[in-house]
C-alpha positions in Angstrom: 177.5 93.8 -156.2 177.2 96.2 -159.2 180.1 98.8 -158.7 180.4 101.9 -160.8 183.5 102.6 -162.8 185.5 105.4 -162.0 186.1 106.8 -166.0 181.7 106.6 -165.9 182.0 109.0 -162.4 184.3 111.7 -164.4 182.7 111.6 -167.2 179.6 111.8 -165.4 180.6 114.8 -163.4 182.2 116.5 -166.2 178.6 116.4 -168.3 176.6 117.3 -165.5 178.8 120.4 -164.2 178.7 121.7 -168.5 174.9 121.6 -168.2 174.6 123.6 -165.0 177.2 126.1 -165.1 176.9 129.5 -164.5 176.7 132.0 -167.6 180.0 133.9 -167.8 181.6 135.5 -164.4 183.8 137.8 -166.1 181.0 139.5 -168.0 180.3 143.1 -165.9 176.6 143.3 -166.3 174.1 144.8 -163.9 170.8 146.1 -163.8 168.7 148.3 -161.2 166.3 147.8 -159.7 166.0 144.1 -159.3 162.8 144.2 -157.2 159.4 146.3 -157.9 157.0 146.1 -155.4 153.2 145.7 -156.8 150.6 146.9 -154.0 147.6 145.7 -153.6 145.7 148.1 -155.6 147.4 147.9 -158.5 147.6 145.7 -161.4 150.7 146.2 -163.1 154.6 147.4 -162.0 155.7 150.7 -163.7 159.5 151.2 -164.0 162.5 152.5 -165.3 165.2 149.8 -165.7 168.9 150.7 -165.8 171.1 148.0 -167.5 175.3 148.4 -167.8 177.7 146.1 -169.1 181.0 145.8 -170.6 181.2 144.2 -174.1 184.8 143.2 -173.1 186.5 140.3 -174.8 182.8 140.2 -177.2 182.6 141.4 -180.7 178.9 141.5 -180.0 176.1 141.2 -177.4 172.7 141.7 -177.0 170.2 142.8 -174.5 167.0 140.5 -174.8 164.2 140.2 -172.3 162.7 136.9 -173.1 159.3 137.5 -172.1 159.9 140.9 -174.3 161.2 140.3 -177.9 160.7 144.0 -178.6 163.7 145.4 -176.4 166.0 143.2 -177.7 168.5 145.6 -178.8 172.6 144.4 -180.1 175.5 145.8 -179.5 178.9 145.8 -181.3 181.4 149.0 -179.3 183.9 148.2 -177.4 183.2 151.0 -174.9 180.5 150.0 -171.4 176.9 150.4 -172.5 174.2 152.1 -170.5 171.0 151.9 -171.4 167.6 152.7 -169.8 164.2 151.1 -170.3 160.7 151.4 -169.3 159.0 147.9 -168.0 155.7 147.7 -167.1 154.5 144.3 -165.9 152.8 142.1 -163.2 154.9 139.0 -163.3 159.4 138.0 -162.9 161.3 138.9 -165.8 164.7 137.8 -167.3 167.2 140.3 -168.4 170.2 138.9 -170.0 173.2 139.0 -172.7 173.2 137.2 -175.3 176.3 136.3 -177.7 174.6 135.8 -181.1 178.1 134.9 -182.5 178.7 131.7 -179.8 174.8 131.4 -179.4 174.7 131.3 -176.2 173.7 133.3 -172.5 176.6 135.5 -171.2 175.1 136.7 -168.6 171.4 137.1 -167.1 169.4 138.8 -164.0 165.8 138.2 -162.5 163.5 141.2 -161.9 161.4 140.0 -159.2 157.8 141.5 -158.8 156.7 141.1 -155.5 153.0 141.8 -154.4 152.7 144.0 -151.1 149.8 143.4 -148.8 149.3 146.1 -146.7 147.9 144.8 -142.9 144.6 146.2 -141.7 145.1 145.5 -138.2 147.4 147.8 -135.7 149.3 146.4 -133.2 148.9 147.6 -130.2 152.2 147.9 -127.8 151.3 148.8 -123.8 154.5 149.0 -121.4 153.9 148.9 -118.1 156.7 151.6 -117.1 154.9 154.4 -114.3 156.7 156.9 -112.7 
């Protein structure tokens, strides 16, 4: 019987939890809206995107949209940042801080685009209440 060695187990465990771990909980970043709803008619998602977040204990983070290398912008104040930006797409995007010193994700958030179908039928309610 092949039995696994308990050193292989932690060492195992302490690889695979480094490779999945979340980026940075102590990193206040948040962005509105996280959902834009594409109707039927239309071909693309029009919006204005709020992002905030602290720099805290960073000398330097930026703000990079993958899918956008455009709006990648880098911050280096100490003070919260605010900034606003207009995203026009048909597909999920990735908003996240990026620490170019540590090289590596901070922090991130999905912006979902979800497709809206709007039902051509009515459904028709009868209760048979009478007076």
């Amino acid at each position: 019987m092949n039995m696994i060695k308990p050193l292989t187990v932690i060492f195992i465990t302490t690889v695979s939890s480094g490779l999945f771990a979340e980026p940075n909980p102590q990193v206040q970043f948040n962005t509105t809206p996280k959902t834009c709803i594409l109707e039927e008619d239309q071909s693309t998602c029009e919006f204005n995107l709020h992002v905030y977040f602290k720099l805290a204990q960073f000398k330097e983070l930026c703000l990079e949209i993958p899918q956008r290398p455009n709006y990648t912008q880098c911050f280096s104040s100490t003070d919260s940042i605010s900034k606003k930006l207009k995203i026009r797409t048909n597909y999920d995007i990735i908003v996240q801080l990026f620490d170019p010193i540590e090289q590596q994700i901070v922090a991130q958030q999905k912006i979902t685009v979800a497709h809206y179908k709007e039902k051509s039928y009515r459904v028709k309610r009868r209760f048979g209440w009478s007076l």
